[in-house]
C-alpha angles and dihedrals in degrees: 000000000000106000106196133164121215138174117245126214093269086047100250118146119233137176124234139198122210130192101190130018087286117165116231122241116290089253105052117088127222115247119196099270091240132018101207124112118300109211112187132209126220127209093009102137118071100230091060100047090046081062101055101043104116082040096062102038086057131085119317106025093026092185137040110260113273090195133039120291098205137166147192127257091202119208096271087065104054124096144163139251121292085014113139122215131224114230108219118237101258093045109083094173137005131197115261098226115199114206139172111220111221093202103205112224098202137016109292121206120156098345121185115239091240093053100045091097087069100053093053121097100188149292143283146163121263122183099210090207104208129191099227100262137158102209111098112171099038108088097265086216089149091049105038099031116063117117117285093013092127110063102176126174149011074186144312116261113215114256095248092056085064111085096198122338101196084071108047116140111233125208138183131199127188115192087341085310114125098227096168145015121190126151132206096250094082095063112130086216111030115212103284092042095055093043085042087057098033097047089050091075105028139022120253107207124211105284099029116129120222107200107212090210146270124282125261109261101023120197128253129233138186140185116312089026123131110206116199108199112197125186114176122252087015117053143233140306121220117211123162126187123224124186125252119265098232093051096044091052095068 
């Protein structure tokens, strides 16, 4: 089942069950599917770790990371479904980061990688919007965090309607061009794992949203682009980027 919130006409919020990939009505308006934290991981796909190696054995990291390098997608930067972003004036181009959403069903503290499964609600699409940067272990507040920079949705899918989510094809369109493939399969720490480590050292609640990563290689995107985010058994999420008014006025 495919569990969404949108906003009516008369701006009332309702949520919707879905049984297939159905569009709603024209009128209604995509909300973020949950509205709990959204705690993101770094480095967590092999590829993009492989990549960065010698990086990350020089000054000033010295060593690849033995523990999760998250961070927070805070509430200025969620957004629904078929919502366009602003890209602020000083941003060109951001990352189109492709993540599943792994959506926690009750509250989570030191879970055992074989019981995670329990403790996860569902999934959904998140497009972790980044500002191009170099640094990977300073909190990237500046790049992650401007407003809209989290489009999530279009809905969760329940966990059960996921046949197995540690090996999910991703794919992301610009403008109808494929411009990447990943899977999940390629993660360095699959699902239960990750929540098994995050969850040692601080407690998930019921509507959070742990991000398993983004993709090595991400796609940029600029102004006037439309970015198509699909993640297999459960759709595809719609941003598009708009410039900024005070920019296109110029």
């Amino acid at each position: 089942m495919r569990r969404a919130r949108v906003t009516l006409p008369d701006g009332r919020v309702r949520e919707t069950l879905f049984a297939s990939a159905t569009e709603p009505a024209d009128s209604w308006r995509w909300l973020p599917p949950v509205e709990g934290t959204v705690v993101g991981a770094l480095l967590n796909y092999r590829g993009e770790l492989d990549a960065l190696s010698d990086t990350l054995s020089a000054p000033p990291y010295q060593a690849p990371p033995k523990a999760p390098i998250l961070y927070l997608k805070p509430a200025n930067t969620r957004i629904g479904h078929g919502h366009d972003v602003t890209l602020p004036v000083d941003v060109d181009a951001v990352w189109a980061g492709a993540c599943l959403g792994v959506v926690i069903g009750r509250t989570a503290t030191r879970v055992n990688p074989s019981q995670a499964r329990d403790v996860i609600a569902g999934y959904t699409i998140v497009n972790d919007l980044t500002v191009p940067h170099a640094s990977y272990y300073r909190p990237a507040i500046r790049h992650k965090c401007r407003d809209g920079f989290c489009p999530m949705g279009p809905w969760m899918v329940d966990r059960d309607d996921v046949p197995n989510a540690d090996a999910l094809d991703i794919t992301v369109r610009i403008n109808g061009e494929v411009k990447q493939r990943a899977n999940t399969s390629t993660l360095v720490r699959p699902i239960a794992q990750l929540l098994a480590d995050v969850t040692a050292f601080m407690t998930l609640e019921s509507g959070d949203v742990l991000l398993v990563g983004m993709p090595e290689n991400p796609p940029l995107a600029r102004a006037g682009d439309r970015i198509d985010i699909d993640i297999a058994h459960i759709g595809t999420l719609t941003t598009a980027l708009i410039r900024h008014a005070q920019e296109a006025s110029r």
